[in-house]
C-alpha positions, 0 to 999 in steps of 0.5 A: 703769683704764677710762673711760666716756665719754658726750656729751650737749652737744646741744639736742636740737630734735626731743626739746624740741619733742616735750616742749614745752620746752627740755629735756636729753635724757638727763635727762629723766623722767616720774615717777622721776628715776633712770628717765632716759636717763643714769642707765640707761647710767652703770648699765649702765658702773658697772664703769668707774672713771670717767664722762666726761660731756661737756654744753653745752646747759642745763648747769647743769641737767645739773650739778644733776641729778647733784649731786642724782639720782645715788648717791654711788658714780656721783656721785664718778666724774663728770667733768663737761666743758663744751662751750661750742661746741655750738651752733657746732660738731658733735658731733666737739667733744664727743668730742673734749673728752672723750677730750681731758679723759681724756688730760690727767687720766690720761695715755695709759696707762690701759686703755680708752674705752668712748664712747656717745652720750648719746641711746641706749638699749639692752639690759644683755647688748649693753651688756656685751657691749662693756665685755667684749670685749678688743678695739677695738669697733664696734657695729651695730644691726637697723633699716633704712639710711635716708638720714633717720637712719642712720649707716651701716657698710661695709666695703671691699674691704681690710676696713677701715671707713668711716662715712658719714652725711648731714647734711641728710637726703637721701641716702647714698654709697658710691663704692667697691666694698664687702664689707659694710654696716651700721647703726651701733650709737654705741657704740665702745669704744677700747682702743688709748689710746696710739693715740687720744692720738696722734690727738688730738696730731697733728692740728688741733684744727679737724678735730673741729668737725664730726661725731664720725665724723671721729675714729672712722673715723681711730682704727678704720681705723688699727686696720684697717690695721694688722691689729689686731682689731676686734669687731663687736657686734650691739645687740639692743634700740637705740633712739635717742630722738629724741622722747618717743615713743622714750623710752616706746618703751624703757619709760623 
């Protein structure tokens, strides 16, 4: 059994404020309902047997919006997790309330968690090409590091991942020497459940509060450490819509 997980909790200050009003990021659309943010990825994941949809921000218009908009055979896998922290906490709670609310639905012994942020777009073959692989997978994408934006992706010298990313926009370090350096995809899928779940049990639950990276760079460097393989896959089209124009841009 597979799961799609997608957070999408967040006010979304720059997008509401480019639209003019609060709005819900992954469901907003010009003209056609179905030509959103959400519905293209669930579309894109419509081989996973269920979606995990972590929200916060305006939730009942989220609720609505899949109560309404979305087909029966996308409708009837939702698990819809409220995250009533996400104007206090980071998005470290999102995700971990969702790989938490796929744990204690189904146990650790289902087959994967493909996770991906709730403002992404990206093309059908990059997107499949994550739900194909066999392995653990991290994703990277073509534009520029900047401080401003960007998640970064190094390698050390052992080989073993590390995500960095600045909350106040300023500037980015690496204080070690490293093999190689990336900008991240925010796409991850986690094959290892029994390894999440260990995750998840044995740490303070506090440790999440803050961004989403602490979980995903422990989970990943495990996987490193222990030699287990790891995809990287190249996004060819990501764009990460943080305002209207970004929406247009990916023909939305």
């Amino acid at each position: 059994m597979k799961v799609f997980l997608t957070t999408v909790a967040g006010s979304a200050t720059r997008f509401s404020e480019s639209v003019g009003k609060p709005t819900v990021k992954c469901i907003f659309n010009r003209e056609d309902p179905k030509k959103t943010l959400l519905y293209h990825m669930l579309t894109q994941a419509s081989s996973y047997d269920y979606y995990v949809i972590v929200g916060g921000f305006l939730i009942d218009e989220l609720e609505s919006y899949i109560n309404t908009v979305l087909p029966d055979e996308f409708k009837n896998k939702v698990i819809l997790v409220n995250n009533e922290e996400y104007a206090k906490f980071g998005s470290g709670w999102s995700l971990y309330l969702g790989v938490k609310a796929a744990l204690d639905k189904f146990g650790p012994d289902f087959d994967e968690i493909l996770f991906a942020e709730g403002d992404l777009f990206v093309d059908d073959e990059s997107f499949k090409a994550v739900a194909d692989s066999d392995s653990s997978v991290i994703t990277i994408n073509k534009e520029a590091i900047r401080a401003n934006k960007a998640v970064a992706l190094y390698y050390d010298l052992d080989n073993v991942p590390h995500y960095i990313y600045d909350t106040a926009h300023g500037q980015l370090a690496i204080n070690e020497p490293f093999t190689a350096i990336y900008n991240s995809g925010q796409i991850w899928k986690f094959n290892d459940i029994k390894l999440l779940d260990k995750i998840i049990r044995d740490n303070d639950p506090k440790i999440h509060e803050g961004t989403n990276l602490v979980l995903i760079n422990e989970y990943f460097q495990k996987l490193a450490g222990n030699k287990t393989n790891i995809d990287i896959i190249e996004m060819e089209t990501w764009i990460n819509c943080n305002t209207v124009n970004d929406f247009i841009l990916a023909g939305m």
